[in-house]
C-alpha positions as CSV (number, residue, x, y, z in Angstrom):
1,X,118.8,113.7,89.9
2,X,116.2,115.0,92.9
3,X,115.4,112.5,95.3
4,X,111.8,112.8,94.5
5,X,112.9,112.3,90.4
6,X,115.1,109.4,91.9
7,X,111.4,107.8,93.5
8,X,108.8,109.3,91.2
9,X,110.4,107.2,88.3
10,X,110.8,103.4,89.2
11,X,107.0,103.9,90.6
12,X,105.7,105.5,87.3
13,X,107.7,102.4,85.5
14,X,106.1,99.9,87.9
15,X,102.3,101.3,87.5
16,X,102.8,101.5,83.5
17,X,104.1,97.8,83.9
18,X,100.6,97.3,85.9
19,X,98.5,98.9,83.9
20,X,99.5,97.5,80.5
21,X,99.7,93.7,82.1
22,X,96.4,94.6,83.3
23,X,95.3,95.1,79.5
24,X,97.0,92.0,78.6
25,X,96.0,89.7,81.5
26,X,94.3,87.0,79.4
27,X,98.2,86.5,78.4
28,X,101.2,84.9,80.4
29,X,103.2,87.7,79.6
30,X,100.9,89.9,81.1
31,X,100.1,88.0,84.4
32,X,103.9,88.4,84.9
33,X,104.0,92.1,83.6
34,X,101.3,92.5,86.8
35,X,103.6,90.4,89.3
36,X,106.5,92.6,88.3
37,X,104.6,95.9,88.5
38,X,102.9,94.6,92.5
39,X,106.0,93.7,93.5
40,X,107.8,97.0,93.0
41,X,105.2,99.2,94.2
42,X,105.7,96.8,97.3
43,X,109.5,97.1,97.7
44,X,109.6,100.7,96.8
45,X,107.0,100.6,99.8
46,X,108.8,98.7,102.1
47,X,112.2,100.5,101.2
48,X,111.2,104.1,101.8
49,X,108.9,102.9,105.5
50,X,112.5,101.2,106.2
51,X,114.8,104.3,105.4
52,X,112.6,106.5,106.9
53,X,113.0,104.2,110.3
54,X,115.7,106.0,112.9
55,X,118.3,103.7,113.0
């Protein structure tokens, strides 16, 4: 798998996850959906800033 297939993925995953708990936010299920989905976008952030870093 490409490295941009390898990124492009887990971040489509995590904005579907945002997008439907946003849909279903009156919901517990979809509060959590949206904390799932924020904090991948986060890490996947955070994790390619970091491996960019020199080391």
């Amino acid at each position: 798998m490409s490295p941009f297939f390898s990124l492009f993925l887990p971040v489509l995953l995590f904005l579907f996850l945002l997008t439907v708990g946003f849909t279903l936010r009156a919901r517990n299920v979809g509060v959590v959906m949206m904390w799932i989905g924020t904090l991948g976008i986060f890490a996947i952030t955070c994790w390619t800033i970091l491996e960019k870093l020199p080391a």
